[in-house]
Steps between C-alpha positions, in 0.01 A plus 500: 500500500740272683844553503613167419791449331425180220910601361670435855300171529561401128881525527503306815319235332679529153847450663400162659284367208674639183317292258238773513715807449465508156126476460478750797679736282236466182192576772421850554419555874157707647378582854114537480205446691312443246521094555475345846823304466746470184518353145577526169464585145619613178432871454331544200680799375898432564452144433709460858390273800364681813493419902270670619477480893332668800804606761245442792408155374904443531529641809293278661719231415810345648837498268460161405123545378607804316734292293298212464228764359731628229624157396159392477481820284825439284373071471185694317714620233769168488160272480346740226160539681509881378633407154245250310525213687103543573341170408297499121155568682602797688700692170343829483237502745573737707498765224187682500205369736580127591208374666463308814579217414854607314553706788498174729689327276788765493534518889508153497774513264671771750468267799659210308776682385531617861483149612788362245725805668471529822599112558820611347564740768388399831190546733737659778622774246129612349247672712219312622211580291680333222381191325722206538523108451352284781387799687102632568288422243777411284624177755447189280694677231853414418790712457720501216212519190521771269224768447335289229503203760293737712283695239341180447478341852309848588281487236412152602446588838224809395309227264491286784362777715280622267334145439494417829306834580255423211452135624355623872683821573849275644842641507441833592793749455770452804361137560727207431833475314663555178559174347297254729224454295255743724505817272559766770670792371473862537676697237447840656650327800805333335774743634755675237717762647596675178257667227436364211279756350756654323546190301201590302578889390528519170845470310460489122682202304766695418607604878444184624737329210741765618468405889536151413825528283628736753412217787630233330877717490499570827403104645749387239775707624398413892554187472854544265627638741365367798671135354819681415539611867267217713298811594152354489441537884123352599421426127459059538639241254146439350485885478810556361423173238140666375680867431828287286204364333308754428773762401641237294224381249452122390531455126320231307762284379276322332419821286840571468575134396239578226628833418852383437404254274296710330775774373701211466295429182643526149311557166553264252392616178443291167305559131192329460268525146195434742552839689376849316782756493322804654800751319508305150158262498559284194867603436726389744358177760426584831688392841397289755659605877524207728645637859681262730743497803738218524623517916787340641377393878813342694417346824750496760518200645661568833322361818432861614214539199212314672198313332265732590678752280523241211157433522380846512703588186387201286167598583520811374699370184222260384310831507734686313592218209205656250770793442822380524680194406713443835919280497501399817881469632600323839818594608721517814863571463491419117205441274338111429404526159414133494203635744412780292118536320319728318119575629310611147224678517163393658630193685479408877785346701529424873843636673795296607840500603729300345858633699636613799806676527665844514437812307686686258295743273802558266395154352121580349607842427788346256257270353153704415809765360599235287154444375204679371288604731249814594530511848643342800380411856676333758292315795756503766603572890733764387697366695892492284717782323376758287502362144659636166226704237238373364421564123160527546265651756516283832348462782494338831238318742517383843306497825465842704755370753797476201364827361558671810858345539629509167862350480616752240369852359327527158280726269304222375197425653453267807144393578364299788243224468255448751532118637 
């Protein structure tokens, strides 16, 4: 066997792009010959990540292909193309005997995901029998699309192929281009440097639940501290954007809107003759249990809180009315109780605002105190001082900008609405 040396090349490449240094650490490194070029998988007995890699495939290859190769590798595990991210058609078929057809299906898979990569990285940094964006057979494509993006042009482009071949033998493998309507399209011919074979060895659930969890540490902790120390080196903004994201889960707020009012119900119990006591039938009369939740929604109604957030939230309130009776306090600096309204159960109103002003949340805390109420939410910018304690539970709502800039530090919940 060669004697390559992947660590040498690794360091090299780890102290210029540190972003990667902690998933490199999670990935268990093997030299083998057993694969023509390099890729990876989860081992299904550790549960760890592998690269394997053939040292004279790497030796053939300048510095800068090298590490193009292994971001390509590490951009496998940041994308999740090893960890579930297989579209709902290919789940589970290449356990056991996939036919031909779910064979073709999963290599086109492979060659999208390559295709969604390698556009991240550069054509002058991969070798050339790589698949790329705009080049060979791939030249009306454009760069930038995820693997999804691709999975489906590709498929397109082999039903197009096939047709045409049915119709009077047209669009014969290697004739034409991907994406201008001929159909030509080799897949044995499509050019991936790294093997995906490995992709389909068999993991159980288990493993692969523990590969994932143990991925999703490491990316989260790459990118910590690559933004605590503006380490991210090649990674781009976009890049950068789709790992936040995705290491940083969206949550409903409209399920959480829900929820809250929800647990915000009370039980309001009363006798009734007409109900059967189950404990004492025909001693004692029965109870009746009517549940309700009576929320206090103040509306800021500084500038900053746009009408597309207004709107969104009233939507979602109309929704929401068959559970929960619903003040609804405007407020700026101080509270205008002469605007004030309650929305009862079951009815429908449009949004509005009624002032404009600054914002002190130290004046609806003071009043839903002073009155009975089951729980609290505040529609607001965030935007002013932290306010005093709230008597009952609270909670706050705002667009994803003001959630990620909050003016002051709570424990209560902030959720962002999607506008």
């Amino acid at each position: 066997m060669s004697e390559f040396n992947l660590n040498d090349h690794m360091h090299r490449l780890l102290m210029r792009e540190a972003f990667f240094a902690p998933l490199s650490r999670q990935i268990d490194k093997e030299a083998t010959t057993a694969i023509p070029t390099a890729g990876v998988r989860i081992n299904p007995d550790t549960g760890y990540f592998e690269l394997k890699y053939n040292p004279t495939f790497f030796e053939g290859l300048t510095d800068e292909q090298r590490s193009g190769v292994l971001i390509h590798e590490f951009y496998h595990l940041v994308f999740e193309h090893v960890t579930g991210r297989l579209p709902d058609e290919l789940a589970g078929v290449m356990s056991g005997s996939p036919t031909k057809e779910q064979a073709q299906l999963f290599k086109l898979w492979n060659i999208a995901a390559d295709l969604s990569i390698n556009c991240l990285i550069g054509q002058e940094n991969l070798p050339e029998m790589c698949c790329f964006p705009g080049v060979g057979m791939f030249e009306n494509m454009p760069s930038g699309q995820t693997a999804e993006w691709y999975f489906a042009e590709l498929k397109r482009m082999v039903e197009e192929q096939k047709k045409n071949q049915e119709e009077g033998g047209e669009g014969e493998p290697g004739e034409g281009q991907p994406g201008d309507g001929s159909g030509g399209f080799d897949i044995d011919e499509a050019g991936q440097f790294d093997d995906h074979g490995a992709w389909s060895e068999e993991a159980s659930k288990e493993m692969q639940e523990i590969a994932k969890q143990r991925l999703t540490e490491a990316v989260k902790k790459a990118a910590q501290e690559a933004s605590q120390s503006n380490s991210w080196g090649s990674v781009s903004n976009q890049v950068r954007k789709d790992i936040l994201d995705r290491i940083n889960p969206r949550v409903d707020w409209k399920k959480v809107l829900r929820y809250f009012c929800k647990t915000s119900q009370r039980a309001e119990r009363r006798s009734t003759p007409k109900r059967l006591n189950t404990r004492f039938p025909y001693i004692h009369s029965g109870r009746r249990v009517k549940r309700t939740a009576n929320i206090a929604v103040s509306i800021d109604q500084s500038g900053s809180v746009d009408d597309n957030m207004l709107a969104a939230f009233y939507s979602e309130l109309n929704k929401l009315s068959g559970i929960a009776t619903f003040t609804v306090i405007p407020f700026d600096d101080k509270v205008f109780e002469g605007k004030i309204y309650t929305w009862k159960k079951g009815e429908t109103r449009k949004w509005e605002r009624v002032l404009c002003g600054g914002t002190n949340f130290d004046a609806p805390t003071e009043y839903v105190n002073a009155h009975k109420f089951d729980g609290h939410i505040i529609l607001t910018d965030l935007m002013a001082p932290k306010p005093k304690a709230s008597k009952c539970q609270r909670m706050w709502m705002t667009t994803k900008y003001y959630a990620d800039r909050p003016y002051f530090k709570t424990n209560e919940r902030i959720i962002a609405i999607d506008v």
